[in-house]
C-alpha positions as CSV (number, residue, x, y, z in Angstrom):
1,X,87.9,57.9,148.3
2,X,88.0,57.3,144.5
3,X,89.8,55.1,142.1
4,X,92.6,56.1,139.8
5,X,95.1,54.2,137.4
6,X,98.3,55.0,135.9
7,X,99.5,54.9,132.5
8,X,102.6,53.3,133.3
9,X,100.7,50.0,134.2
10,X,100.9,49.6,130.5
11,X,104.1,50.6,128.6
12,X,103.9,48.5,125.8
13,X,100.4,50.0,124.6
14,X,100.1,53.0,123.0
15,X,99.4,56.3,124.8
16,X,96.2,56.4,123.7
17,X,94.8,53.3,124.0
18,X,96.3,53.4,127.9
19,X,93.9,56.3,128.6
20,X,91.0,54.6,126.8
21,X,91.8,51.6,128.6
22,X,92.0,53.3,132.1
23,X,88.8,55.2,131.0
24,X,86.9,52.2,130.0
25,X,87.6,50.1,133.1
26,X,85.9,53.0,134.8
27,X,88.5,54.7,136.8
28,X,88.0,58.3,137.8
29,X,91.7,59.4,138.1
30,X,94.9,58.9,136.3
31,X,98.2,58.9,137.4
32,X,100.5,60.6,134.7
33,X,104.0,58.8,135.1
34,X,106.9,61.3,133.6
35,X,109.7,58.5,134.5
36,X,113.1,59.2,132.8
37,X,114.3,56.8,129.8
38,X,110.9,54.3,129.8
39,X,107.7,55.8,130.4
40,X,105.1,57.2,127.4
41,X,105.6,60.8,128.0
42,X,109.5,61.4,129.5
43,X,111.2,64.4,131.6
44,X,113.7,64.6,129.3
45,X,111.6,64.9,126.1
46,X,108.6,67.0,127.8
47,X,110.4,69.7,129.7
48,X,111.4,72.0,127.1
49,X,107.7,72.1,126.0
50,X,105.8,72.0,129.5
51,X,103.0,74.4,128.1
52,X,102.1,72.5,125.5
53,X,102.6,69.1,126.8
54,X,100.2,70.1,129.5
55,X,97.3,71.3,127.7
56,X,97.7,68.1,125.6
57,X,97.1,66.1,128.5
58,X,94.7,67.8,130.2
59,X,92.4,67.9,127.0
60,X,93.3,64.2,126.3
61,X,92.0,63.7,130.1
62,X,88.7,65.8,129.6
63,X,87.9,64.1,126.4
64,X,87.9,61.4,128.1
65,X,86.1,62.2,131.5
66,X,89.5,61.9,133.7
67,X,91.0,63.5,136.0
68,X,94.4,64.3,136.4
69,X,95.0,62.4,140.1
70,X,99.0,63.1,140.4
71,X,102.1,63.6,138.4
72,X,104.4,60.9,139.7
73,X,108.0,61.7,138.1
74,X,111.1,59.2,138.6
75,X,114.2,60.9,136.7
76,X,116.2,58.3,135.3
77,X,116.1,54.3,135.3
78,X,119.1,55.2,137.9
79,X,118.5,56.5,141.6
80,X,122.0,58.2,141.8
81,X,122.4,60.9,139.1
82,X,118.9,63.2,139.7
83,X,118.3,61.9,143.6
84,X,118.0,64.7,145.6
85,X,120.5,63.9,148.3
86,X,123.2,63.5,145.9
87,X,126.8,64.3,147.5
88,X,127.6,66.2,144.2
89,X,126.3,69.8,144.4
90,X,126.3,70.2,140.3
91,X,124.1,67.2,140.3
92,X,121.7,68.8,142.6
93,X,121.2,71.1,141.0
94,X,120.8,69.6,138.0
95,X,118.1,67.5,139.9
96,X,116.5,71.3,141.2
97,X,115.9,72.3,138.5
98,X,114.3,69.4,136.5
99,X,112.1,69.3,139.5
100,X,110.9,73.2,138.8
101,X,110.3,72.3,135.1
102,X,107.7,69.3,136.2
103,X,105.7,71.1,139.2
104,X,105.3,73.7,136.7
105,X,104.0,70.9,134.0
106,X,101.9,69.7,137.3
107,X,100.7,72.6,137.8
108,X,99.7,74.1,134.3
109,X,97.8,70.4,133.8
110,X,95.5,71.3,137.2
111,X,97.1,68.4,139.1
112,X,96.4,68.0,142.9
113,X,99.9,67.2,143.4
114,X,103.5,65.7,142.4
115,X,105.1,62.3,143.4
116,X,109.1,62.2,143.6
117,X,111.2,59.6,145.1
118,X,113.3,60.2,148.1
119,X,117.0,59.5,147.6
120,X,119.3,56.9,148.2
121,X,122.2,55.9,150.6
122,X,125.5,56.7,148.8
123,X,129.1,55.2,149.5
124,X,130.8,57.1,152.5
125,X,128.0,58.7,153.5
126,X,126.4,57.9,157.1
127,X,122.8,56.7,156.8
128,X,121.6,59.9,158.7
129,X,123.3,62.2,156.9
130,X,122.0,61.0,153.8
131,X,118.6,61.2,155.4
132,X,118.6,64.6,156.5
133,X,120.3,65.6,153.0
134,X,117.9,64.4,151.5
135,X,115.1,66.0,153.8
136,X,116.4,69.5,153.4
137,X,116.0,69.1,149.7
138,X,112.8,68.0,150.0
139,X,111.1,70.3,152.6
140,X,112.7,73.4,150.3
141,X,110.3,71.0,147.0
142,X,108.0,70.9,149.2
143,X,107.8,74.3,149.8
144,X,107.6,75.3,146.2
145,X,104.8,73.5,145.8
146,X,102.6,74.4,148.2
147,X,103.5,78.1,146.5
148,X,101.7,76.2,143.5
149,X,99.3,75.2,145.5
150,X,100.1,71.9,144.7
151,X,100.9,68.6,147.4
152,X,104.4,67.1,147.2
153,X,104.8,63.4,148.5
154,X,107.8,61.1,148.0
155,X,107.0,57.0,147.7
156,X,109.6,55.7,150.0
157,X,110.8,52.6,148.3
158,X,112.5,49.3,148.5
159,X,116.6,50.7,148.5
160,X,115.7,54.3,149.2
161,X,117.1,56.2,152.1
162,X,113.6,55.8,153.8
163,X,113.1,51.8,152.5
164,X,111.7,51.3,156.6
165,X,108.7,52.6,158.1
166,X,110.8,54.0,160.7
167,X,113.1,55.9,158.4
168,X,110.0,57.4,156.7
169,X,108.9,58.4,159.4
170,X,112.0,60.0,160.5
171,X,112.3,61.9,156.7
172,X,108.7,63.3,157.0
173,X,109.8,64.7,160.5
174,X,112.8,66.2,159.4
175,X,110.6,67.6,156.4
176,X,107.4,68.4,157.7
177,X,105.8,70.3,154.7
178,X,106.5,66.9,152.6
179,X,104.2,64.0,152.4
180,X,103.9,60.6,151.4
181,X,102.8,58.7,148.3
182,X,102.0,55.2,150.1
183,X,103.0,51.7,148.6
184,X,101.9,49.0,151.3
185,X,104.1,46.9,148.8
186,X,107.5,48.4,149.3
187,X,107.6,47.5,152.9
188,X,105.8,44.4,153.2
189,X,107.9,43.1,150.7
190,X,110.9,43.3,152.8
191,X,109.4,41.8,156.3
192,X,107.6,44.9,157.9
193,X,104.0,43.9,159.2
194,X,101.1,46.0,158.0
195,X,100.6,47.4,161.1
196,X,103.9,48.8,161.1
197,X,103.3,50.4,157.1
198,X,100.0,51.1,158.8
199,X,101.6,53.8,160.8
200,X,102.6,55.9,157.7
201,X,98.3,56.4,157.1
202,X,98.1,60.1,158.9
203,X,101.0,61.1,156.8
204,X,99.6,60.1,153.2
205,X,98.5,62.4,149.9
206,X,98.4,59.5,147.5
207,X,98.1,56.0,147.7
208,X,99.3,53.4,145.3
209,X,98.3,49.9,145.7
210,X,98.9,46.6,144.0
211,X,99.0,42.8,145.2
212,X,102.4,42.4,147.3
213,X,103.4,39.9,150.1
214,X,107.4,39.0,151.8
215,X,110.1,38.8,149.5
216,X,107.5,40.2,146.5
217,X,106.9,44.0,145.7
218,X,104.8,43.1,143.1
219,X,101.9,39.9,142.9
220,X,98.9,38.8,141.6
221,X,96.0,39.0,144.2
222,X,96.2,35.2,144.9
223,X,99.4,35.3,146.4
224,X,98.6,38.8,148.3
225,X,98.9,39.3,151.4
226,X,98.4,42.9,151.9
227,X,94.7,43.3,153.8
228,X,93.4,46.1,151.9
229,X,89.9,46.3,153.0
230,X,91.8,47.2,156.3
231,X,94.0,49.6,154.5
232,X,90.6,51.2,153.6
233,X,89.8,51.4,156.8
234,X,92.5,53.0,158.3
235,X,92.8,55.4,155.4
236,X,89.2,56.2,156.5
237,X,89.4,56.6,160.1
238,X,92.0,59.5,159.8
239,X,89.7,61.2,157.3
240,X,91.8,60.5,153.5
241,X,89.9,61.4,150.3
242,X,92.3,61.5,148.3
243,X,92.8,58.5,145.6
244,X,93.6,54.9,145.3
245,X,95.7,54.5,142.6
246,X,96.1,50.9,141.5
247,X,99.7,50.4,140.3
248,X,100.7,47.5,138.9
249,X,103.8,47.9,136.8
250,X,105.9,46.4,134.2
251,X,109.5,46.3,134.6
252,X,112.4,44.0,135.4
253,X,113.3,45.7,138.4
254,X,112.8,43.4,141.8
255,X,111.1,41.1,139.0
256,X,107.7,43.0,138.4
257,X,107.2,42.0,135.2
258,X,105.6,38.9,135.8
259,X,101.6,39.7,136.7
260,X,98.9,40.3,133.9
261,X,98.8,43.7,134.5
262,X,95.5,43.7,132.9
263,X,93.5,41.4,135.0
264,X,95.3,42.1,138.1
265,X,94.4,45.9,137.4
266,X,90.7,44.8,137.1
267,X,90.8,42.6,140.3
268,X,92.4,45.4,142.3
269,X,89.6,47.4,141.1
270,X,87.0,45.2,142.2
271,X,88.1,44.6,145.3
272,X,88.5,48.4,146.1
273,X,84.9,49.1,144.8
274,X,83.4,46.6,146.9
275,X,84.8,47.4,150.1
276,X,84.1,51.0,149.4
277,X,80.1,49.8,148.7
278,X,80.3,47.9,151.9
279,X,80.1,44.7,150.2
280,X,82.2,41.1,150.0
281,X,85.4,40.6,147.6
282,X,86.1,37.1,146.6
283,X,88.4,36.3,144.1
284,X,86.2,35.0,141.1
285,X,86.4,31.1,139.8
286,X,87.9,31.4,136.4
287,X,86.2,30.7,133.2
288,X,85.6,27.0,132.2
């Protein structure tokens, strides 16, 4: 297992000095956010331009000795419009084919694989039905990437049609050529016990992680809850080696825009290297 970072951990830095940053704290991967109407690079901006914008980023990345780790694309600030079980058929297709333009930006810039979201519950619409909508999309994604020889995951988040373990579970099932971009945060946060998250492990690609406890998607690592050294554990017993990506994030949704995104990005760090040297993690006494 290696160690990877996003650039949208740090929107209000330059894109440039977020990959210096990432390199210099001595991560190995990077997570390229493409998220609609906020990140650095966007879907809408990029995806008349894929070529190009793909050999930017992968030379950016080699100058700098990383590699690409995933392409994690999120639409528009808004679930509805580009979600993939929407009940509007022009919309879906809309959402089809911005999907196509970004696995083939993914795949041009040599990434492993491509992180979407899963769709939400919409008014009217039974909760299963808006499960297996949304799973027939996604197996048919998934499909087309594995023709790219690319992975596909979804992060099932807090309000998404799979917010539960069980539900996840459930999607993945209905969709089997789709995996999972796994956030311990997005269900701890809402009650679920990590041994419950804990049974999503076999059917992970990608891994985010961040400090998260109850009623908190997003924490510094004092108030954490999240055991991560057995997250590591479980991760290795069923034979991962893909990345840890450490995600901490900087927006006002479900109020995650109150950590130092910096330090708690370094802490995170430190606590993943040492448990994958064998060695103790204690949160360090500040300076005087």
């Amino acid at each position: 297992m290696r160690l990877a970072c996003g650039d949208h951990s740090f929107p209000l830095l330059d894109h440039d000095l977020v990959l210096d940053l990432i390199a210099g704290l001595g991560f190995e991967g990077f997570d390229l956010a493409l998220l609609g109407n906020r990140s650095h690079l966007r879907p809408e901006d990029v995806r008349h331009d894929v070529a190009d914008v793909a050999a930017s980023v992968t030379e950016r990345l080699r100058s700098r000795g990383l590699e690409l780790s995933d392409v994690f694309v999120i639409p528009w600030t808004d679930f509805a419009p580009h979600a993939p079980n929407n009940p509007d058929a022009d919309l879906r297709r809309a959402s089809r084919s911005l999907f196509l333009d970004m696995l083939r930006l993914a795949a041009l810039a040599g990434a492993p694989g491509m992180t979407m979201v899963p769709g939400i519950d919409f008014p009217g619409m039974p909760h299963d039905e808006a499960l297996a909508r949304a799973a027939e999309e996604l197996q048919w994604r998934a499909e087309r990437a594995a023709e790219e020889g690319l992975g596909f995951s979804v992060e099932c988040h807090i309000g998404s049609v799979a917010a539960s373990p069980a539900d996840c579970i459930t999607l993945l099932d209905l969709a089997p050529a789709l995996s999972l971009t796994l956030d311990y945060t997005h269900f701890v946060a809402q009650g679920h016990a990590q041994a419950d998250v804990d049974a999503l492990v076999p059917r992970a690609r990608h891994l985010q992680v961040r400090g998260g406890r109850p009623g908190r998607g997003q924490c510094g690592m004092r108030d954490n809850t999240i055991d991560y050294e057995a997250v590591v554990d479980r991760l290795a017993d069923v034979g991962y080696a893909g990345f840890l990506s450490v995600e901490y994030v900087w927006i006002e949704w479900e109020r995650m825009n109150e950590c130092d995104n910096v330090s708690e990005t370094v802490l995170m760090r430190d606590r993943l290297r040492a448990k994958l040297r064998g060695t103790d993690w204690r949160y360090p006494a500040s300076p005087v």
